[in-house]
C-alpha positions in Angstrom: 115.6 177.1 -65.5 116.2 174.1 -67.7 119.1 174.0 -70.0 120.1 171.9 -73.1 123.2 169.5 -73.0 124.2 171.0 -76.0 124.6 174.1 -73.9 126.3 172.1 -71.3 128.5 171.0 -73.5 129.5 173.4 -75.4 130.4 175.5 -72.2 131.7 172.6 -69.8 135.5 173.6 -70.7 134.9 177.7 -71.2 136.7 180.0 -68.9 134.9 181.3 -66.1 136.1 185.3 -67.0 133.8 185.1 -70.6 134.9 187.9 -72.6 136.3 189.7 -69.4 139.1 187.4 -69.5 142.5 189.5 -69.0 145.6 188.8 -70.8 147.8 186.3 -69.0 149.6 186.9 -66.0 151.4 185.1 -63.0 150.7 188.0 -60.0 149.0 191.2 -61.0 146.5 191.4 -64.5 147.8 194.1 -66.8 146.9 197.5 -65.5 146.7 196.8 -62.2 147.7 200.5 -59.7 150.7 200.2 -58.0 148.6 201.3 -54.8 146.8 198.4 -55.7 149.8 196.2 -55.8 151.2 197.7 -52.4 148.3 196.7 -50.9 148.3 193.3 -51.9 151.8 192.6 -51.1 150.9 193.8 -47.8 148.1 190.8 -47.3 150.1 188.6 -49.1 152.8 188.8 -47.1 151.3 188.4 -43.5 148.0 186.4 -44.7 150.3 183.3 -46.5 153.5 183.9 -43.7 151.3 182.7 -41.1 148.4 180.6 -43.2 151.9 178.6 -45.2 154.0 178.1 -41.4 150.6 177.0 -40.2 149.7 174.4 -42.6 153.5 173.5 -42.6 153.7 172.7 -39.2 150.4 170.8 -39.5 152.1 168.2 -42.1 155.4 168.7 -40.2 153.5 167.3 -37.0 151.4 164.8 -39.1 153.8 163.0 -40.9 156.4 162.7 -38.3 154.3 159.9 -37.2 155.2 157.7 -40.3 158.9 158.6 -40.5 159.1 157.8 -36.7 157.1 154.7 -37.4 159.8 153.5 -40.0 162.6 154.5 -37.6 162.3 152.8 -34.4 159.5 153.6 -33.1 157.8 150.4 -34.4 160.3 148.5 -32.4 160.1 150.6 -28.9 156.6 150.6 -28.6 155.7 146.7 -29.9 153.9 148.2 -32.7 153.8 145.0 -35.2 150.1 144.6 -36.1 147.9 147.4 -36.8 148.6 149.6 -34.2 150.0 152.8 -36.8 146.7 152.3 -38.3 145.0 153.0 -35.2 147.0 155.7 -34.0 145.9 157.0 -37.7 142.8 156.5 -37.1 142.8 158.3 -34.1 144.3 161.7 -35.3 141.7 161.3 -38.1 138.6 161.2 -35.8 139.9 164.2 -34.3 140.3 165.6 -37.4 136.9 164.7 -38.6 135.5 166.3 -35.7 137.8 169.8 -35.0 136.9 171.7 -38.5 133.2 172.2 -38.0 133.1 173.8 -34.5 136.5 175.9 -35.0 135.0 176.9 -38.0 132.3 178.0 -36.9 134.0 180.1 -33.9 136.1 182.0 -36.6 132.7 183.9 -36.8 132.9 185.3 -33.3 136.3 184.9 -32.5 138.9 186.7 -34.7 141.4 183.9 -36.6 144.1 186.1 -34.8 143.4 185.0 -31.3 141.6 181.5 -32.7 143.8 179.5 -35.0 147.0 180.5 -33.1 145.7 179.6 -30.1 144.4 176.1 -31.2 147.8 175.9 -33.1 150.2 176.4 -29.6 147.9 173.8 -27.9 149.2 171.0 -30.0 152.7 172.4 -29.9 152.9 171.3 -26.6 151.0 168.0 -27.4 153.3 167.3 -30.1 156.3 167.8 -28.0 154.5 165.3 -25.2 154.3 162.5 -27.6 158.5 162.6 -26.9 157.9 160.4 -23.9 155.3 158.1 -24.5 155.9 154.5 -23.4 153.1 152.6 -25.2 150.5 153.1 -27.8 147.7 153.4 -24.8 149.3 156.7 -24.7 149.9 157.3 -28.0 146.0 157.0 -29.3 144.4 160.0 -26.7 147.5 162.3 -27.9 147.3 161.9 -31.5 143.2 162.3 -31.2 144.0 165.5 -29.7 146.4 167.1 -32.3 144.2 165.4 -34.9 140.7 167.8 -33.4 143.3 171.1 -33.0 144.5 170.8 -36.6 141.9 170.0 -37.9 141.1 174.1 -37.3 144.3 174.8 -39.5 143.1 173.8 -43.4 140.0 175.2 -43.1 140.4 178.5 -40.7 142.9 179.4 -43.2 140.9 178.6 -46.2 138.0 180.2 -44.8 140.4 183.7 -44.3 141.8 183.2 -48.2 138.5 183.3 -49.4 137.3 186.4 -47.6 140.4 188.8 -48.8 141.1 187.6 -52.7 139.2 188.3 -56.0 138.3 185.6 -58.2 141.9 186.2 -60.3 143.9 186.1 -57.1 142.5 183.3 -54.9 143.3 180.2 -56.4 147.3 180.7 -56.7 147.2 181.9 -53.2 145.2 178.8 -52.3 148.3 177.3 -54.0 150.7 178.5 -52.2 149.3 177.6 -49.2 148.3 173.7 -49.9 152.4 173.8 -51.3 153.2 174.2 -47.7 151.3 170.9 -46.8 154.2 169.0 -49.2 156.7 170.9 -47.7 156.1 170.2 -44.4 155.6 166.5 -45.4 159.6 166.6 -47.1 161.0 168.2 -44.2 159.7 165.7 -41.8 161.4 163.5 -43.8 164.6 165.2 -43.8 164.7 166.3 -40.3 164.6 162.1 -39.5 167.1 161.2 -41.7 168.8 164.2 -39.6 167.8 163.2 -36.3 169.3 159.4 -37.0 172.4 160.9 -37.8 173.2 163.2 -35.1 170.8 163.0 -32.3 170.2 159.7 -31.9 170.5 158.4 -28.4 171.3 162.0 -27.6 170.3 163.0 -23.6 168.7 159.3 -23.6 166.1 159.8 -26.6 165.6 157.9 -29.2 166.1 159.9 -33.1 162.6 159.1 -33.4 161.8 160.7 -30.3 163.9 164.4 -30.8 161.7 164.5 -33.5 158.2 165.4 -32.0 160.8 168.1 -29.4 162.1 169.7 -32.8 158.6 170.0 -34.5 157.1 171.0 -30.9 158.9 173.8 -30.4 158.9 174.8 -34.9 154.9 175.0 -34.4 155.3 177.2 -31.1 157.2 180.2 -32.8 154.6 179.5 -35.6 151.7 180.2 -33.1 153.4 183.1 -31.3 153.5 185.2 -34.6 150.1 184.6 -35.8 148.9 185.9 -32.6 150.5 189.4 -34.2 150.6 190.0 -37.9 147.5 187.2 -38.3 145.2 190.3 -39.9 141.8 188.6 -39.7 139.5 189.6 -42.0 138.5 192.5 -44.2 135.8 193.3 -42.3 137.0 193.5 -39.1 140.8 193.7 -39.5 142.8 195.6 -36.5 146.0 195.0 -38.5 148.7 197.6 -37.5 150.4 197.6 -41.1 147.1 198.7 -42.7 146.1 202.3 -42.9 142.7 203.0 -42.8 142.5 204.1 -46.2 143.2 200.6 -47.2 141.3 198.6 -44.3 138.3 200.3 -46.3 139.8 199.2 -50.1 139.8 195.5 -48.6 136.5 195.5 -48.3 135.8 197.5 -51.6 137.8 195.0 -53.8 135.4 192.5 -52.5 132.3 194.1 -53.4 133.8 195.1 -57.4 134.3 191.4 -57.7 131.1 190.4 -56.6 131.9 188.6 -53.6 130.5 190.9 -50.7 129.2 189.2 -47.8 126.7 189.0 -45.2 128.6 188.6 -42.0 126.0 188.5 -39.4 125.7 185.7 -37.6 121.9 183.9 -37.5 120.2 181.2 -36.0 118.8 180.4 -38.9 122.2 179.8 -40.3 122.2 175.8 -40.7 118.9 175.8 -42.4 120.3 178.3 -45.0 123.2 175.4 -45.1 121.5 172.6 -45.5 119.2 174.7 -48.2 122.1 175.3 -50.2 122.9 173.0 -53.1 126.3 174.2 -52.7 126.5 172.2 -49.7 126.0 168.5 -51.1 127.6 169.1 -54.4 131.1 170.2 -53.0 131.1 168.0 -50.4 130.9 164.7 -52.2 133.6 166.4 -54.5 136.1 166.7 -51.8 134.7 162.8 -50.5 135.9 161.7 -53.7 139.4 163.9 -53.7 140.5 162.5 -50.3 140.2 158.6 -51.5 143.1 159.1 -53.9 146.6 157.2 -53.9 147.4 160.5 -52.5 146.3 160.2 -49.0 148.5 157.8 -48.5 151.4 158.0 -51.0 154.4 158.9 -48.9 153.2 156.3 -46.4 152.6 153.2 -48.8 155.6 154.3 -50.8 158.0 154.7 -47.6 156.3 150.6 -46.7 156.7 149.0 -50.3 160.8 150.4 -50.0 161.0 149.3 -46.2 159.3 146.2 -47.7 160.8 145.4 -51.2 162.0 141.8 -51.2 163.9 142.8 -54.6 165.8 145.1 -53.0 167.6 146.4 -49.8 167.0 149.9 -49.1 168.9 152.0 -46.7 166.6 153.5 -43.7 167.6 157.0 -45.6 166.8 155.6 -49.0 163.2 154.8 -47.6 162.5 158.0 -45.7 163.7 160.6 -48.4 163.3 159.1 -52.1 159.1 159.1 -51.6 159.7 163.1 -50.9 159.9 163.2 -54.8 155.9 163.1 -54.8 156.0 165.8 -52.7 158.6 168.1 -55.0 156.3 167.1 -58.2 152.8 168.1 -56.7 154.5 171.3 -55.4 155.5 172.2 -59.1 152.2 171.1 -60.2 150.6 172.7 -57.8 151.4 176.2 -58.4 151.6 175.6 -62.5 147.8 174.3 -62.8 146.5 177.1 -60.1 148.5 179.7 -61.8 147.3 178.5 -65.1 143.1 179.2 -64.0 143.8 182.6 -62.1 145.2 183.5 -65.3 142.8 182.1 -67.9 139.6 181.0 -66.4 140.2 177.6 -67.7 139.4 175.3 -64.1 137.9 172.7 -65.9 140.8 172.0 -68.1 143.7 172.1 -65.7 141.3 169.4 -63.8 141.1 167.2 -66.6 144.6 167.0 -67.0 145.8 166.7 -63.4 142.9 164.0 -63.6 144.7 162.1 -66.6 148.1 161.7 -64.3 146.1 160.6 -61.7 144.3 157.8 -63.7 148.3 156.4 -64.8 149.7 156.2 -62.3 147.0 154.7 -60.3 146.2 152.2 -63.0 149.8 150.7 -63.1 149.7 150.8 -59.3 147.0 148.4 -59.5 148.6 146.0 -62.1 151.8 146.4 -59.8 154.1 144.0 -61.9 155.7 146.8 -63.7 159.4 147.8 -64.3 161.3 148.9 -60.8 161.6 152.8 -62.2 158.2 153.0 -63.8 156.7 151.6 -60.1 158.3 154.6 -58.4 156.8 157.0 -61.5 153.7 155.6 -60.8 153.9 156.6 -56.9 154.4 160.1 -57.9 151.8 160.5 -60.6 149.0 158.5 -58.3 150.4 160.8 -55.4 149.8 163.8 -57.5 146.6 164.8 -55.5 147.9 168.0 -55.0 146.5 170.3 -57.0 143.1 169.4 -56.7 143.0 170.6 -53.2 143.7 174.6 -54.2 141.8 174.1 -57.4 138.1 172.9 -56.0 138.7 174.9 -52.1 139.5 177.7 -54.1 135.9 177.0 -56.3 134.2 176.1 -53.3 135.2 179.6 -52.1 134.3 181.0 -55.3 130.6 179.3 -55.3 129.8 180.0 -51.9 130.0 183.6 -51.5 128.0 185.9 -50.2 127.2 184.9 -46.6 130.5 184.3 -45.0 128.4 181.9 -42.2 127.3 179.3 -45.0 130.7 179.6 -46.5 133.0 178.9 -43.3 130.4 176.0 -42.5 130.5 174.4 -45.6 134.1 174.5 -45.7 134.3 172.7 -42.7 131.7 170.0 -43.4 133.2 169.5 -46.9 136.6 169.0 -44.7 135.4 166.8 -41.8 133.3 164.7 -44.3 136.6 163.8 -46.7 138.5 163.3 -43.5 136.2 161.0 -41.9 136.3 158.6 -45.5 140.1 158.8 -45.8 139.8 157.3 -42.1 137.7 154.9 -43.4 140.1 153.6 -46.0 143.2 153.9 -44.5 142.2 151.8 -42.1 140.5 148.8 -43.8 141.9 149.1 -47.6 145.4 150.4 -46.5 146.6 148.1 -43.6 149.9 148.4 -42.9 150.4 144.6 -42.9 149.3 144.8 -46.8 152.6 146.1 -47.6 154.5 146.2 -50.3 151.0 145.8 -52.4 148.2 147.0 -51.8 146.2 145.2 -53.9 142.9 146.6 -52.4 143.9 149.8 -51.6 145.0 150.8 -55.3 141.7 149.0 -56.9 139.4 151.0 -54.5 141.2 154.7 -55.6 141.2 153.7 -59.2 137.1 153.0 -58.7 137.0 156.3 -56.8 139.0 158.6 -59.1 136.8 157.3 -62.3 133.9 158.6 -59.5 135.7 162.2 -59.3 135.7 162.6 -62.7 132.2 161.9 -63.1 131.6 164.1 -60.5 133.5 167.1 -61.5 131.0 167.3 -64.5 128.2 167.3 -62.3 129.7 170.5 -59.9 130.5 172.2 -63.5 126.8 171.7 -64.5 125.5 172.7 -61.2 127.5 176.1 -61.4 126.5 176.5 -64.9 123.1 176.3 -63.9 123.4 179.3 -60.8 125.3 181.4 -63.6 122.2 180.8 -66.2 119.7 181.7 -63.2 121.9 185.1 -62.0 121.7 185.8 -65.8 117.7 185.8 -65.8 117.8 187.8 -62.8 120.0 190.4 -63.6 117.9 190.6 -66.9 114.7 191.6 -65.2 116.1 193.9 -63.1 117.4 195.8 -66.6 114.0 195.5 -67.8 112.7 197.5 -65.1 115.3 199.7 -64.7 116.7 200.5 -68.5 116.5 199.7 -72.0 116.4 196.7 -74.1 119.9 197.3 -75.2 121.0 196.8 -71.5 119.2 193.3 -71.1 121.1 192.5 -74.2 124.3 193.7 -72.8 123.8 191.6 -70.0 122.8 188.4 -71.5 125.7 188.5 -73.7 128.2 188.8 -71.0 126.2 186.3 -68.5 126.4 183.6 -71.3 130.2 184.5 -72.1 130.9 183.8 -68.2 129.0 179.9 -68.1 
């Protein structure tokens, strides 16, 4: 059905909840049983233990490769051309490539067995990289953490999405990216450590105790997912949940809208590609993964290894770009808190959208003030809480057949991971550092693209909402009275 722009925008900034929109709170909306809250500190607990250490160990193992680049390793193994960008690359095929079939096995193999099992495999790979000699051996290793973990983001987002409501999901998605920005500090932290005390230690380098450390951090990880990991609603074995509330999991779904067909069918990639859903969110998360932020701690760790203004210390260059981290954590949960809450997605995008534009904007005139250069790392790094905002949407707008949902997931993952690939490796060279010149100009293009495009999946969704609307009117045609189409238009419209 056709709608006005004034329609569209007079509802582009509305909250989602309409005139259902509780009063604000930061866990549990007013009123909510304390059964009801039992229950969900129950899933919270063992769903975000496991799905937070996951996704921590994930970053843990990922950006090790960058703190042990700028801490020897770039020395041992003769890497002074491009060779980090094609180890880079490497974990990023794999991670292009690992989302869509692991994905696609959640739906026949429980996340329980799956994602913990994919998870301890790269433990061990992660530990290997300890003794590599040269970057021949480096590239085959990285490509096969990169296809493992690349199970992680979305198996965990896919489990997210099939416990919460539409109040609940998106600080929970929250919590979970946080973990991403934690891992990426601690690896960080644990070099500077390693330098200090282990270095040269049983014959290894600091770089090298590094990959043992996080190794054998991802293993435990792995071993208790495989126990208190509950699955899903629908098919949950979890020991700590009574039947009684295996059966309200599954019943908090279907008040909120969201139950699902869980079936699998052949026909399942032509319902896929069917679904508008499918292009729309993709090129959304296309344009989130060419931000500054893909790449912030790395540029920002090469333009302080780099500086000709200034001498940094080998600490100074590994922990000061962990402050992007600690400002997208706080951001993270404040914005995603803020739309659970009030309904207001489009607004808390609009304003993390704002920071992004500064900062990358005085990146890309670059001959700014010393402090003001490092502000403008953190607030073009600041990527963060767009990840939980549109996964949590993309959850949101997808529901109903879990198959289409966990596959376009994964496609909207491999598809953002294959571009960042793309640019990291031909418009943020390593030998471009400090500046990079074409690096910052291409984001800045991008990001105006986002914003553009965030419009477009708000007009889209608008749209489904107007056509459920229509639908749910005839059916109270046919089935009551005139008041009840009324009722029903009024509080379809309230919700666009």
């Amino acid at each position: 059905m056709a709608l006005s722009p004034v329609y569209y925008a007079k509802n582009l900034f509305a909250s989602s909840y309409g005139k259902d929109r509780p009063e604000f709170f930061v866990w549990h909306p007013k009123g909510t049983p304390s059964s009801e809250k039992k229950l969900l500190h129950k899933i919270d607990f063992f769903i975000l233990t496991y799905g937070c250490l996951a996704y921590f160990t994930k970053w843990l193992d990922q950006a090790n490769l960058s703190n042990a680049y700028v801490s020897g390793m770039r020395e041992d193994l003769n890497m002074l051309g491009t060779e980090y960008n094609l180890a880079v690359t490497c974990f990023q095929v794999g991670q292009i490539l690992g989302p869509i079939p692991a994905n696609l096995l959640l739906t026949w193999i429980p996340p329980r067995m799956l994602l913990p099992g994919l998870e301890l495999a790269w433990a061990v790979l992660t530990i290997g990289t300890t003794f590599v000699t040269s970057t021949h051996q480096l590239y085959p290793i990285r490509f096969l953490i990169g296809f493992l973990e690349g199970s992680c983001f979305v198996g965990v987002q896919y489990v997210l999405g099939s416990w919460y409501k539409k109040t609940e999901i998106g600080k929970r998605t929250a919590i979970f990216a946080c973990a991403a920005y934690v891992g990426t500090m601690i690896s960080g932290y644990m070099q500077s450590a390693m330098i200090a005390g282990m270095n040269g230690r049983n014959g290894l380098e600091a770089w090298r105790w590094v990959f043992v450390f996080d190794g054998i951090i991802t293993a435990i990880v792995a071993v208790y997912g495989f126990f208190f990991f509950p699955d899903t609603p629908y098919k949950t074995k979890a020991f700590y949940l009574s039947a009684e509330e295996k059966e309200r999991c599954v019943q908090r779904l279907v008040e909120d809208g969201r139950q699902e067909e869980t079936k699998f069918s052949l026909d399942l990639f032509k319902r896929t590609v069917n679904s508008w859903q499918l292009y729309v969110l993709t090129i959304l998360w296309c344009f989130w993964n060419t931000t500054v932020g893909k790449v912030a701690n790395t540029v920002a760790q090469l333009f302080l290894k780099n500086d000709p203004h200034h001498k940094w210390t080998l600490y100074e260059v590994n922990n000061i770009p962990t402050s992007t981290n600690g400002f997208n954590i706080i951001m993270v949960l404040l914005l995603n808190v803020y739309i659970d809450s009030t309904g207001y997605r489009m607004k808390a995008v609009a304003l993390n959208l704002v920071i992004l534009l500064f900062g990358t904007i005085c990146l890309v005139i670059w001959e700014i003030p010393l402090g003001l250069k490092i502000v403008s790392y953190m607030f073009a790094g600041l990527d963060g809480p767009l990840s939980p905002i549109f996964y949590a949407w993309a959850n949101i707008l997808t529901t109903g057949d879990a198959q289409v949902r966990a596959l376009t997931l994964a496609v909207m993952n491999s598809c953002g991971a294959a571009l960042t690939t793309v640019i990291q490796q031909f418009l943020y060279p390593v030998t471009d550092a400090p500046e990079f010149g074409r690096g910052f100009k291409a984001s800045l293009g991008f990001l105006i693209g986002m914003c553009v495009w965030v419009v477009v999946v708000r007009m889209f969704e608008m749209r489904a909402l107007a056509r459920k609307q229509t639908e749910l009117e005839g059916v109270a045609r046919e089935e009551g009275s005139e008041q009840d189409v009324t009722a029903v238009r009024l509080d379809a419209s309230s919700k666009a």
